[in-house]
FIFIZA-924568 format. One line per 5 residues: for each residue x, y, z of C-alpha. Coordinates in Angstrom, 1 decimal, padded with zeros to 4 digits. Each point is the difference from the previous one (the first is absolute). Layout:
BEGIN
X,Y,Z; ...
END
This chain:
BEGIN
075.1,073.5,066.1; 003.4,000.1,002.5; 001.6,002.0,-003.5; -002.3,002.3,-000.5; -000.2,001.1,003.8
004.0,-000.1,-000.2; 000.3,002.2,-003.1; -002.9,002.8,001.3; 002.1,-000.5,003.5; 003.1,000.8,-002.2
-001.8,003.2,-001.8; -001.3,001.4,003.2; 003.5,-000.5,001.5; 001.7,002.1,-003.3; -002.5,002.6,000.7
000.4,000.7,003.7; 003.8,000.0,-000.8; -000.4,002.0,-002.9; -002.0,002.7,001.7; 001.7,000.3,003.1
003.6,000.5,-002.1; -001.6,002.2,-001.8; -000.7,002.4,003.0; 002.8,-000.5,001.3; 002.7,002.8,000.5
003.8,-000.1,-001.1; 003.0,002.2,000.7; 003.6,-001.2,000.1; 003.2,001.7,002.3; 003.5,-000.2,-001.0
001.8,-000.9,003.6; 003.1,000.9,-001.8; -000.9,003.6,-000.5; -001.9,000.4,003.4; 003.5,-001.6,001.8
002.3,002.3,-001.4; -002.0,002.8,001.0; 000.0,-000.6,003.6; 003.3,001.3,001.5; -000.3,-002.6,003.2
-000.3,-002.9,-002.8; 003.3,001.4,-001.5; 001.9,000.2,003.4; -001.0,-003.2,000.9; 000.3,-001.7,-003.1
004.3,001.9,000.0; 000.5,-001.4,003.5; -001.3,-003.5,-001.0; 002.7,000.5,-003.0; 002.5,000.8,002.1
-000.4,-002.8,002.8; -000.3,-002.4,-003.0; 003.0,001.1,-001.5; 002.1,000.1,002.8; -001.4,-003.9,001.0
001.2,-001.3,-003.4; 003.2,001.4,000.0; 000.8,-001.4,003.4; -001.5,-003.3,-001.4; 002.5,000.5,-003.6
002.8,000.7,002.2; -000.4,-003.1,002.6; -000.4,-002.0,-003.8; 003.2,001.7,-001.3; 001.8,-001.2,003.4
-001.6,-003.7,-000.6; 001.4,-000.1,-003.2; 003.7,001.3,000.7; -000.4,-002.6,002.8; -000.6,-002.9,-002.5
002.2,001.4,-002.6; 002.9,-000.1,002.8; -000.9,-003.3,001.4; -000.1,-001.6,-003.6; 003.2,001.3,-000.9
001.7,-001.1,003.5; -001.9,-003.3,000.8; 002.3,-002.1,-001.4; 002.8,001.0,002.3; -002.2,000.0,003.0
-000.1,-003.1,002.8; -003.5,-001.7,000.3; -001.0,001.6,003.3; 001.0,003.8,-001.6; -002.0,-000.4,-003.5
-003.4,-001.5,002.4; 000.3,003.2,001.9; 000.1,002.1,-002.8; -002.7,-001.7,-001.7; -002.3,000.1,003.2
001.1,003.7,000.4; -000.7,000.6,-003.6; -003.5,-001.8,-000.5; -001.1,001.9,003.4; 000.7,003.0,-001.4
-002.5,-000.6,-003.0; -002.4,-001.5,002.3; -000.1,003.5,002.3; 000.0,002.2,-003.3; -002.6,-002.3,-001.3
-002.2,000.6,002.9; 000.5,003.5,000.1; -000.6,000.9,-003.2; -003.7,-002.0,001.0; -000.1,002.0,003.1
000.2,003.0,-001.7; -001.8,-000.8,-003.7; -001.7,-002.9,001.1; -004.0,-000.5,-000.3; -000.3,001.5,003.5
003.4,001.7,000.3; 001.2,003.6,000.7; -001.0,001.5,-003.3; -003.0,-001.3,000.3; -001.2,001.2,003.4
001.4,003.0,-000.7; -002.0,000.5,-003.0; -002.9,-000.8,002.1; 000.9,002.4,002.5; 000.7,003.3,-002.8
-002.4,-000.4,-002.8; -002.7,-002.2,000.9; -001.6,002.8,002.2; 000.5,002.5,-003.5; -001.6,-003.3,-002.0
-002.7,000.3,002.4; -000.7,003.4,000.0; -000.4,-000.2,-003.5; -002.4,-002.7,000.0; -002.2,001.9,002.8
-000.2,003.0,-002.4; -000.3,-001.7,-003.4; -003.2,-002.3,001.6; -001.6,003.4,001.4; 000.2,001.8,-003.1
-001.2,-003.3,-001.6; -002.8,-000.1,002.5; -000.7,003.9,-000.3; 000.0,000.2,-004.2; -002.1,-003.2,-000.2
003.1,-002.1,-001.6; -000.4,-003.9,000.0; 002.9,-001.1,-000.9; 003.7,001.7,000.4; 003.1,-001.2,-001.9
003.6,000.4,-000.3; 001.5,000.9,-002.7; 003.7,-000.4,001.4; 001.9,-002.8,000.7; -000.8,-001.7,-003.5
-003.8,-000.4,000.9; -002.0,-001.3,-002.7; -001.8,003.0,-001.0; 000.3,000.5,-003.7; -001.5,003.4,-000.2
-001.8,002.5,002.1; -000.9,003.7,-000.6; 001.6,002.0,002.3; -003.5,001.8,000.6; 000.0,-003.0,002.2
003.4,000.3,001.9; -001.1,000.9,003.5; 003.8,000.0,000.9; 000.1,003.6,001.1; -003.2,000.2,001.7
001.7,-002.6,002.4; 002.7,002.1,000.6; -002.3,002.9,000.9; -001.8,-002.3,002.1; 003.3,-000.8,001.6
000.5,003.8,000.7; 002.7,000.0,-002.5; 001.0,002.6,-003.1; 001.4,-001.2,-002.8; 003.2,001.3,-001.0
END
């Protein structure tokens, strides 16, 4: 008896599931496509670039010094009293150590890029996401996806790419 009320359980569960999938709505946005045609998304995404850039080079450069350093010391420890090679050592290893920590200030899981990134295109990322769930919400969509970014979606008509009607709820034209 427990069975039998555990497989009709199991059947009425398939067919809620069943008919509520099948009323449900798809569309799918590329955030690829809808990024690149935002001009504030571009700007910010160049300075980002640029502050990143200029953050590793100082970081290669202070790495390039360590290692000119070490090359030097290794070729002149020999000839160098006790006292003279611990100071070069100590002056050496915190050199790596301050490198170290700023290339974790700046990279790190809460560093400079990151906040930055926070502060320049999260508020885009957001605006995206306000428009794409009130077109969603308007045209009776369910469920949104992502095609970018190497989502999972294996095919989608582009009848159902709502991309551009996000942009035009954004206020902006495509070029």
């Amino acid at each position: 008896m427990n069975l039998f009320r555990l497989n009709c359980l199991f059947i009425l569960l398939f067919f809620v599931i069943f008919h509520n999938t099948t009323l449900a709505q798809f569309a799918f946005i590329d955030s690829d496509y809808i990024l690149s045609n935002i001009p504030e998304y571009t700007e910010s995404k160049e300075k980002l670039d640029r502050l990143a850039d200029a953050w590793t080079k100082d970081i290669e450069d202070r790495f390039l010094v360590i290692k000119t350093q070490k090359e030097n010391f290794d070729k002149e420890e020999i000839l160098l009293p006790a006292e003279e090679k611990a100071k070069r050592k100590s002056e050496i290893e915190k050199l790596e150590k301050e490198t170290i920590d700023l290339q974790s200030q700046r990279f790190g899981r809460n560093g400079d890029y990151f906040m930055k990134r926070q502060e320049l295109i999260k508020p885009i990322q957001d605006r995206i996401y306000t428009a794409m769930k009130k077109v969603a919400k308007a045209d009776g969509y369910t469920f949104v996806f992502d095609k970018a970014n190497q989502s999972n979606l294996i095919y989608a008509d582009k009848d159902a790419d709502i991309s551009n009607r996000i942009l035009e709820e954004m206020g902006i034209t495509k070029e």
